[in-house]
C-alpha positions in Angstrom: 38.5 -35.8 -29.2 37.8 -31.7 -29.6 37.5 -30.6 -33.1 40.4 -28.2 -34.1 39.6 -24.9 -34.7 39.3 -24.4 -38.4 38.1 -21.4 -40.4 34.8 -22.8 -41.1 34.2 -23.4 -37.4 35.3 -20.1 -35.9 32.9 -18.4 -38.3 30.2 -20.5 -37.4 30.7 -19.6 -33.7 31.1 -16.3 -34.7 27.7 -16.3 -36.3 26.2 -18.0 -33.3 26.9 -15.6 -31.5 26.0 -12.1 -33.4 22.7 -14.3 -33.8 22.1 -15.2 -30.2 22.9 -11.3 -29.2 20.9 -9.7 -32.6 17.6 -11.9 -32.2 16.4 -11.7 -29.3 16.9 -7.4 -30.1 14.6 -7.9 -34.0 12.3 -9.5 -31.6 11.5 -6.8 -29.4 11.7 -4.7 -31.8 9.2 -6.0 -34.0 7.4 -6.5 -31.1 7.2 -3.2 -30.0 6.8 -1.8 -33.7 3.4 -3.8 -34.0 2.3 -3.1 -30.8 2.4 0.5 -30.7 2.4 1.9 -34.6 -0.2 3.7 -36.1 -1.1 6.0 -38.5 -1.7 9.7 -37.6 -4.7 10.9 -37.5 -6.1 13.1 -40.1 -8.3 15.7 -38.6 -8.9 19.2 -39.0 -7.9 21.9 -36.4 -11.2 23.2 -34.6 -12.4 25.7 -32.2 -13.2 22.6 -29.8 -9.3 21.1 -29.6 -8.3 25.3 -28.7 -11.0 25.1 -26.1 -9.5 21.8 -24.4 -5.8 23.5 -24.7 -7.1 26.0 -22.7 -8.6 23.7 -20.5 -5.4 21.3 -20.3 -3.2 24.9 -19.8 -5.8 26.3 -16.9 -5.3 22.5 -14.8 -1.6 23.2 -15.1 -1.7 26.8 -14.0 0.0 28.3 -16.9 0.2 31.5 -15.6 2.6 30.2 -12.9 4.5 28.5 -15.4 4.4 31.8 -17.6 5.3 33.9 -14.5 8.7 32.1 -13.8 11.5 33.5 -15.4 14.3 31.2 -14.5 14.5 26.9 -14.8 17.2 25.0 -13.8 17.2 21.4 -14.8 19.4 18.2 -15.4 18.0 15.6 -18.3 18.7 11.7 -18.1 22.0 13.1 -15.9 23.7 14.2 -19.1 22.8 17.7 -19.9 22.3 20.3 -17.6 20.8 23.4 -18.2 20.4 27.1 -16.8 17.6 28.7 -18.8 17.2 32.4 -18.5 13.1 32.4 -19.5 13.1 36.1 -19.3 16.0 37.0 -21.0 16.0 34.3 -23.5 19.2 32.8 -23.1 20.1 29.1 -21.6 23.5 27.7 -20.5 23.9 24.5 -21.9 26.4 21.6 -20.2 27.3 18.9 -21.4 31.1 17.0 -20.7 33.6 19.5 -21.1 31.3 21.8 -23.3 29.2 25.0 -22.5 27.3 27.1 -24.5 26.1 30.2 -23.5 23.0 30.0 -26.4 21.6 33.6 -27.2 17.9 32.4 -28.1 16.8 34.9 -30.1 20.1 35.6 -32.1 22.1 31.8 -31.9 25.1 33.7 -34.1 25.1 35.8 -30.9 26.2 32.5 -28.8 29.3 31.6 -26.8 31.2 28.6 -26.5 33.3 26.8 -23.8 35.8 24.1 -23.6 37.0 23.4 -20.1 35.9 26.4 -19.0 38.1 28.4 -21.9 36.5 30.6 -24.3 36.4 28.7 -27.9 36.3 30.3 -31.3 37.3 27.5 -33.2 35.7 26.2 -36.4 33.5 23.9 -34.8 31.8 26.1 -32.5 29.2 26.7 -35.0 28.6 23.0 -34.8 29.1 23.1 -31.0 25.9 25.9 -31.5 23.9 23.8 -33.6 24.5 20.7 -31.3 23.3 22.8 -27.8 20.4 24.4 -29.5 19.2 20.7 -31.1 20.1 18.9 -27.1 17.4 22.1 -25.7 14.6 21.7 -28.2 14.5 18.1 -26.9 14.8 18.2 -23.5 13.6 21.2 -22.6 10.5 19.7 -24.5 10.3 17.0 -22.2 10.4 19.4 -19.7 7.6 22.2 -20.7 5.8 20.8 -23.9 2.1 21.2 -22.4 2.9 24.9 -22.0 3.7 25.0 -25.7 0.3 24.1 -27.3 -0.6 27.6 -28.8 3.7 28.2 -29.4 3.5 30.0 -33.2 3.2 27.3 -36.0 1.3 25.0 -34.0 -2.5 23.6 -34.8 -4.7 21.8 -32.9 -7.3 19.4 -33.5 -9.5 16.7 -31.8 -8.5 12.9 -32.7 -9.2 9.5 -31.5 -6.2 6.8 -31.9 -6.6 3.3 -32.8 -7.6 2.2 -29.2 -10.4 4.6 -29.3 -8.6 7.4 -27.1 -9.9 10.6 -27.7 -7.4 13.3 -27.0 -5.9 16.6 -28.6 -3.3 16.5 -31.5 -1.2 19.3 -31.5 1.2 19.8 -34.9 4.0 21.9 -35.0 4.8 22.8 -38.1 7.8 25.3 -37.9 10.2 26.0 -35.3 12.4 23.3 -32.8 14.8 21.3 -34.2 12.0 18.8 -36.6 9.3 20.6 -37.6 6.4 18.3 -38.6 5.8 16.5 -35.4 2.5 15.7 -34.2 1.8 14.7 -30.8 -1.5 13.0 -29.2 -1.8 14.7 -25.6 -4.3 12.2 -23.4 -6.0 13.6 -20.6 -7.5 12.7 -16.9 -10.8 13.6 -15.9 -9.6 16.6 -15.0 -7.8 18.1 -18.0 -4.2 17.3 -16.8 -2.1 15.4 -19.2 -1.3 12.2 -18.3 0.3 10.9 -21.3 1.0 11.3 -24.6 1.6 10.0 -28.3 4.2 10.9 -31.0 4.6 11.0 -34.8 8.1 12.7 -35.1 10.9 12.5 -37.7 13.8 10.6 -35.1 11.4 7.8 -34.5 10.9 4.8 -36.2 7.6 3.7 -34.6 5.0 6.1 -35.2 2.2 7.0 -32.3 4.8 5.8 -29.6 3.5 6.7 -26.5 5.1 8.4 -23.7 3.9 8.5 -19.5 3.9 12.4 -18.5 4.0 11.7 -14.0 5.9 12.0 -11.4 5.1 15.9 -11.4 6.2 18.2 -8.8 5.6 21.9 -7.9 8.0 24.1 -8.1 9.6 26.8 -6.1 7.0 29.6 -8.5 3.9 27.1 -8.4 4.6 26.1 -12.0 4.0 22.2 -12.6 6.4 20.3 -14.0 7.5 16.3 -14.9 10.2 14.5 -13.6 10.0 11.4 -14.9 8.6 9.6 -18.5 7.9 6.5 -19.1 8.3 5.0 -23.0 8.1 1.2 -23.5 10.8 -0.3 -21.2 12.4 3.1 -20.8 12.4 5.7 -18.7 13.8 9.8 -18.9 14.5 11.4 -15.9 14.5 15.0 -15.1 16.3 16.1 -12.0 17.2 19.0 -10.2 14.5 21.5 -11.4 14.8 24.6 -9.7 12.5 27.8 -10.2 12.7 31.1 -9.9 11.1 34.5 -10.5 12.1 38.0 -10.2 
């Protein structure tokens, strides 16, 4: 004879089931935070971490990278962007938005719904969210090139696994000033991974794959994919250009 369905038991299954779905998710995550955290390093900047960003900057050919004035990229198929290196501007896309960002002067910016000019009260916040969507991806994107950016230091350090590598802080500018990252390089200088301490992550030295590089149309090297736990980002469609 089935039970009937009182209250008591439809909360129970209830319960059952947010348990079977949440557990196995604390797991992981637990898991993963005791796995990968640790505790930033506390070094001083030195003349020997500017010597290895030069080094990193000279096995990624930065002057190609500085001589292209034009990068067209997709992130995670989401947001697409046309940045204007040279002039300092980007169009941003995402869903029905763009935003025309004026880099140097964001008040200067210009915002799009469905391909109509918008001048609503939320196109500030339509500004704020374009500008905050490019200082992350176009991070993923060019953040070896940024090493000596203004407001950054860099030191030597050696994580927990005894990895030696070159912490670079950036302590103004982008969208969370504060963030420390732990670039990890091959044999010959070329970054191959790295670790972060930021402010949107709860797991602190998390590290990230940089691969999957290709060359570009100006000879300026750049990632297409990165790897992070069981997750990946993937950059596609980077196009190049220089006048």
């Amino acid at each position: 004879m089935k039970k009937p369905f009182t209250f008591k038991r439809i909360l129970k299954i209830i319960s059952g089931v947010i348990i079977f779905f949440t557990l196995p998710t604390i797991l992981l995550l637990g898991y993963i935070y005791f796995k990968y955290n640790q505790d930033l390093p506390i070094v001083k900047p030195s003349v020997e971490a500017d010597i290895l960003a030069h080094k990193m900057l000279k096995s990624l050919d930065f002057e190609a990278y500085k001589n292209t004035d034009y990068i067209e990229f997709t992130f995670k198929n989401r947001h697409h962007y046309k940045w204007n290196k040279l002039e300092n501007s980007c169009q941003v896309y995402w869903k029905q938005f763009q935003v025309d960002l004026d880099l140097a002067n964001t008040k200067n910016s210009k915002v799009l719904i469905g391909k109509q000019p918008y001048n609503g009260v939320e196109k500030n916040q339509y500004i704020k969210t374009a500008i905050d969507y490019f200082n992350n991806d176009s991070f993923w994107l060019v953040a070896p090139y940024k090493v000596f950016d203004k407001g950054t230091t860099r030191a030597i350090a050696t994580n927990q696994d005894g990895e030696k590598g070159l912490l670079v802080t950036y302590t103004s500018g982008g969208s969370t000033p504060g963030d420390a990252y732990l670039w990890h390089l091959d044999q010959n200088n070329f970054p191959k991974s790295f670790q972060m301490w930021t402010s949107i992550l709860p797991i602190d030295g998390f590290p990230s794959s940089w691969d999957n590089w290709t060359t570009t149309k100006t000879g300026a090297k750049l990632p297409t994919f990165h790897k992070l736990g069981f997750l990946g980002l993937e950059i596609t469609g980077i196009k190049t250009e220089k006048n």
